[in-house]
N, C-alpha and C positions, 0 to 999 in steps of 0.2 A: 507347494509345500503344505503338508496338513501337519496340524496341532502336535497328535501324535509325534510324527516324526522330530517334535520339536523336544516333546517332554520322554517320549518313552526310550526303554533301551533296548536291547537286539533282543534279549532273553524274553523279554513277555509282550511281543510285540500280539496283536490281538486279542488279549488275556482282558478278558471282560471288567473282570478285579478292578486293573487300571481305569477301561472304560469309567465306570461310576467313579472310579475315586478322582480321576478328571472330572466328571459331570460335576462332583459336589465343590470341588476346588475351584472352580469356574464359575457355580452357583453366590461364592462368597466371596469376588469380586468384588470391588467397585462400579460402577453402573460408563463411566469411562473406560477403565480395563477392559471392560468385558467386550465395549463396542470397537477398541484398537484391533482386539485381538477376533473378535467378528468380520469385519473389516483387511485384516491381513488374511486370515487364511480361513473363513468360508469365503467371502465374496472374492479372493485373491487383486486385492487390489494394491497397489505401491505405496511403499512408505510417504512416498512423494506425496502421493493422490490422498493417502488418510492426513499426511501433515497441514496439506489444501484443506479437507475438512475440518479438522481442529483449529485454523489459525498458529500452525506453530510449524517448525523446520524438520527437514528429514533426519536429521541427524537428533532430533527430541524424539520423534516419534522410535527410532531404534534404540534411546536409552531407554524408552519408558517401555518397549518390549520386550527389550531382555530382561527388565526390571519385574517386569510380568512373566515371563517363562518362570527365571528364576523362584520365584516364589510360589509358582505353580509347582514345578518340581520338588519345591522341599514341604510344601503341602500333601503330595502324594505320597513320599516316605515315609 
């Protein structure tokens, strides 16, 4: 699963536009968000296996990533 597929929609699927306006939305993270979501979908690793790294449960780390999706996408709008 990459990022894109997460935030973008069918219509501007490679559209550069987006590109950077993710880069910068991603840029103004928190220094945690940024490494959940490094963690999820560059390195592809389990919610499991990043909840292992934080000390916290699978089901925390899938709130706090749709938490993070979420806000990425309404950053990009």
């Amino acid at each position: 699963i990459f990022l894109m597929d997460q935030l973008g929609d069918n219509e501007s699927d490679g559209d550069w536009i987006d590109e950077i306006s993710m880069k910068e939305a991603i840029k103004n993270l928190p220094p945690r968000e940024k490494k959940i979501l490094s963690m999820r979908f560059m390195r592809g690793m389990t919610q499991t296996e990043v909840a292992n790294v934080f000390g916290m449960t699978q089901v925390q780390v899938s709130r706090s990533e749709k938490k993070v999706l979420t806000k990425l996408k309404s950053r990009m709008m």
